[in-house]
N, C-alpha and C positions, 0 to 999 in steps of 0.2 A: 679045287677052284670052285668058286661059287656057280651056281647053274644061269646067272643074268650075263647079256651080253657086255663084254668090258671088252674093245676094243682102242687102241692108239690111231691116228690119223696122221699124216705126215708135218712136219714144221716148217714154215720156211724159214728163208732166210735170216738169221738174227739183223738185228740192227744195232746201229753204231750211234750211240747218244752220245751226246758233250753235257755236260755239268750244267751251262746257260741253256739247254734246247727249249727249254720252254712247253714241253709234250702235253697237251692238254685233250688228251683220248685214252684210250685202254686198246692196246695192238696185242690180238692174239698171238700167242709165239707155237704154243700147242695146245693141242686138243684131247680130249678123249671122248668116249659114248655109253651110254649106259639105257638099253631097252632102247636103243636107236635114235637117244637125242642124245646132241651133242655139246660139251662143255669145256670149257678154254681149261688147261689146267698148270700154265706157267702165264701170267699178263702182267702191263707194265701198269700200276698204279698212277692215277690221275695229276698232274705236274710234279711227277718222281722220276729220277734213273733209275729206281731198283726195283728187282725185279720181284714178284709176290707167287710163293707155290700154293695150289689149296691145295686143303686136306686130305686128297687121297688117300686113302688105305681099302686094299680090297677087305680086310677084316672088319672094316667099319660100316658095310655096306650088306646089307641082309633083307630080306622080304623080295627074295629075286630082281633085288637093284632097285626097289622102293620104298625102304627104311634105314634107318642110320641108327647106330650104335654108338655109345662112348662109356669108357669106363673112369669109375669116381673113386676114390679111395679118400676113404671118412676120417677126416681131422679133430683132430682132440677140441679143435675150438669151434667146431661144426656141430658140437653136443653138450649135450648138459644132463645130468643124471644118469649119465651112463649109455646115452642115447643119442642119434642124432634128431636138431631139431627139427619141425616142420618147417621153419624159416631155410634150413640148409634144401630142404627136400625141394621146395620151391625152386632156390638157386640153381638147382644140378640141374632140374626140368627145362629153366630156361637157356641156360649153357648149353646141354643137350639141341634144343630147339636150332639157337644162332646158328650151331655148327653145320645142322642138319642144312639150311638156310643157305650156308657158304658155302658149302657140296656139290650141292642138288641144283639152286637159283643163282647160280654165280653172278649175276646180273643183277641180282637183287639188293637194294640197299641196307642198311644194317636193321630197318626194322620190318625186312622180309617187301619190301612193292619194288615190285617189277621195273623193267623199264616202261610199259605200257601202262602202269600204273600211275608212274609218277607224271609220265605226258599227261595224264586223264587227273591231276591233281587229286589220286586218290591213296587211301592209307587204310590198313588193315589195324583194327579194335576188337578187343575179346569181348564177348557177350558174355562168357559163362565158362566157368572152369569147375571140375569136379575130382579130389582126390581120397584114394579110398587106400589105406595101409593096414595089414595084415600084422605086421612084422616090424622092429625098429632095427636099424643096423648099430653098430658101435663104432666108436674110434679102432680104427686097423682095419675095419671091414673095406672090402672092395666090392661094387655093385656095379653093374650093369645097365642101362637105361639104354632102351629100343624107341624112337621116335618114328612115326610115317603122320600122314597127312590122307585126306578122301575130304569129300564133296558134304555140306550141307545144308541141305534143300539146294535151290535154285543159284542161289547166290552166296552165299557162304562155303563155309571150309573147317572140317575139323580136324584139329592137332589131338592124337595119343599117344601115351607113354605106355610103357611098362619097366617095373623096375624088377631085376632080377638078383639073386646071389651070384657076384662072379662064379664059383668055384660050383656050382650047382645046375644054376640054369633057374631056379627054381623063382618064381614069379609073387612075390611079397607086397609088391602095391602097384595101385594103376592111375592112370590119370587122363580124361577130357577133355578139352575145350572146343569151344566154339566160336567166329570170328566172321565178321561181318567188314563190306568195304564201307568205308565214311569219305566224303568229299570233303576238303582240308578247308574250303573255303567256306562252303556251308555246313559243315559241322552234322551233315542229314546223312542216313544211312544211303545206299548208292547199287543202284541194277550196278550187277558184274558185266563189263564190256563184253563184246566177244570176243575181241583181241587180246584179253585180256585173260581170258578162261583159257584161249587158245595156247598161252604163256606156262601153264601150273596143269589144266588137266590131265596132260599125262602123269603126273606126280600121284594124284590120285588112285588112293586101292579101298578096296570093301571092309576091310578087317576094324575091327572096332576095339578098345582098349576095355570099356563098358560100354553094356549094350543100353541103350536110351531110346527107346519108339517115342516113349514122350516123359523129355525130364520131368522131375516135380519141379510143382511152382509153391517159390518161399513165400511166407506171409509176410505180411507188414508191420512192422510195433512201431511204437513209438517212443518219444524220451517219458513217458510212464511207465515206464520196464523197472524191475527191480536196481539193474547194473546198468549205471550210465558216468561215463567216461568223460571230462570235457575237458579241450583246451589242448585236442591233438591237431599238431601244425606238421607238414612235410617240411624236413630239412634237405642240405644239398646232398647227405649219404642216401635219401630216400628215393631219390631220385633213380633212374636206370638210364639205358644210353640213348636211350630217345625220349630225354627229360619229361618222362610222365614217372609217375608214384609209381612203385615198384610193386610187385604182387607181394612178396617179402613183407613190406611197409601191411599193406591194408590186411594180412593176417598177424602181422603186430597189435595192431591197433584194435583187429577185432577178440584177442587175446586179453588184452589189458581189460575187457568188460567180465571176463570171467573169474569168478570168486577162487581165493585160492585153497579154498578145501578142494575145489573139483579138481584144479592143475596140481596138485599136490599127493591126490588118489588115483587121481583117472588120467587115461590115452588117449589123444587125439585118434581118432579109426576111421572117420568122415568128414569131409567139409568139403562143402559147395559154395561159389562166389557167383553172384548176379552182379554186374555192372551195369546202372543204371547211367552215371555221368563222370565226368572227368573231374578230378580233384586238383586245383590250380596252388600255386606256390605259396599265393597268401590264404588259402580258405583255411579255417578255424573248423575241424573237424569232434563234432560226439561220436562216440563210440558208444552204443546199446546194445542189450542182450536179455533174453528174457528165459529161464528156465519152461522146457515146453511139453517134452515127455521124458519119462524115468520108465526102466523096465529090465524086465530078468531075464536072460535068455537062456530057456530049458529045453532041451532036445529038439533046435530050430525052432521055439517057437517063443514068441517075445509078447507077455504081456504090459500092458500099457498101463500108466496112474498120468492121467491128466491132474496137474496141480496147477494151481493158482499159487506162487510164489510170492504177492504182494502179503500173503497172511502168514509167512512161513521164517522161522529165523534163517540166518545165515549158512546152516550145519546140510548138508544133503542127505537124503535119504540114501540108507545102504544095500546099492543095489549095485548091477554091474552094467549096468550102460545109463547114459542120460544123454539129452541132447539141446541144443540150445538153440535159439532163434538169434540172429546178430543183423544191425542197422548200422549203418555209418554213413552219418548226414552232414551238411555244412548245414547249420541254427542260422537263419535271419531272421531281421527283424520281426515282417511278416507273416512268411511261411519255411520251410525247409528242405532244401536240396538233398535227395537223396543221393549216394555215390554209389556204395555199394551195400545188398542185400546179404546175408548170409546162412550159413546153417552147421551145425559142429556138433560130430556124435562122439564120445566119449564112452572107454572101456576101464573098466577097472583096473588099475597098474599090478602088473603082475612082481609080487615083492621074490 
């Protein structure tokens, strides 16, 4: 048995619905506890008769009752050259996350705000996400993926992953993010209530997925980049369940700026996402990318060739890493909407 406290609490009485009742509440029926809070874990769903279990499993439940597990097993259409894609690796990350969400925040809406939250007309936005792969899995593989949650700075909160080999334990890629509250009506970032920190900080633990005192900060380019993409639009599959553009979507798109000798030779191994603005249903998205360092890496140590790519053909230099700078802006008239910043390091494909 795990070493966290998992206790049951008594239930009352059931209750007796008609078909017409009309129930417009959520009536706990039972409870459970975990590190001495407490959470509904049979309730009656909002004007429904039937009844909804969450996800219990003491096997899903690890970091002494403050991280959540799920295991994925890798689909032949979740890959491509024998690999799965980064697009899948995303998907599992955020699967992973919901479940974590329905667990833990039983209260919580489908995109993780509180009840304290939503009285306070507020909503939680990613600022920055960072994923770093060792290793690709295959179609048949079964993998592992560890989710918890801690505190960053004042008012924010960071989400980490770790993804492991089922059958190993063994730790093949990791992942970051960062999340800030935004007020739904002003669109501005937002002091964390205290009733509201009161809501989630016990969820919080120290452990970190990568360690970051102070992320890097990505540069800026422009559509004078070598590789620019235009005329990408969000469709209704881009979309996720709280109709904003999907993380899936804006690493598509920051794909599509990449040349195909590099997707062709080389591994994704790094990519970091900066969210600057929300991408809306009608914006007319570029997609830029600018080649920014290229380097060897020899007994830990990676020398650099800064290049200026505007002078350089098509062909990249043959080396085993490269990395890329990536922009993704909505073009106006005027001036240009940044969305999202990017950065993508690349390994030689191992044939």
């Amino acid at each position: 048995m795990a070493s966290f406290l998992l206790s049951y609490v008594s239930c009352p009485k059931p209750i007796s619905l008609t078909k017409d009742s009309g129930i417009d509440f959520s009536h706990r029926l039972c409870s459970f506890k975990i590190n001495r809070v407490s959470f509904p874990a049979i309730k009656l769903s909002r004007r429904s008769t039937t009844m909804s279990v969450a996800p219990l499993d003491v096997r899903n439940i690890i970091l002494d009752g403050y991280g959540y597990r799920q295991r994925f097993n890798v689909r032949s259409y979740e890959a491509e050259t024998k690999n799965i894609t980064i697009q899948s690796i995303f998907n599992f990350l955020e699967e992973a996350s919901w479940n974590y969400v329905r667990l833990f925040w039983v209260y919580a809406n489908e995109s993780g705000a509180t009840r304290r939250m939503i009285k306070n007309d507020l909503r939680w936005v990613v600022s920055r996400m960072e994923l770093q792969i060792d290793e690709y899995p295959n179609p048949g593989d079964q993998v592992d993926i560890d989710t918890w949650v801690g505190s960053s700075g004042k008012n924010g909160m960071r989400r980490d992953w770790e993804i492991k080999w089922a059958d190993t334990g063994k730790v093949f890629a990791r992942a970051t993010s960062t999340w800030a509250m935004v007020n739904q009506k002003t669109r501005r970032v937002w002091k964390m209530p205290d009733e509201v920190r009161a809501e989630i900080s016990h969820s919080f633990i120290e452990k970190q997925a990568i360690i970051q005192d102070h992320p890097k900060k990505l540069c800026k380019i422009d559509d004078n980049a070598r590789y620019v993409i235009s005329g990408l639009q969000p469709k209704r599959k881009d979309m996720d369940m709280n109709n904003c553009v999907s993380n899936k979507t804006y690493v598509d798109w920051m794909l599509e700026a990449i040349p195909d000798e590099c997707l062709n030779n080389y591994q994704l191994s790094k990519i970091i996402l900066e969210y600057r603005s929300e991408c809306k249903n009608s914006d007319v998205v570029q997609s830029i990318s600018e080649l920014g360092e290229v380097g060897i890496i020899e007994n830990g140590y990676q020398e650099n060739i800064h290049m200026n790519v505007n002078t350089q053909g098509d062909e990249l230099p043959n080396v085993r890493n490269n990395r890329y700078t990536h922009l993704l802006q909505v073009k106006g008239e005027s001036k240009c909407e940044e969305i999202v910043r990017g950065e993508t390091t690349w390994k030689k494909r191992l044939v």
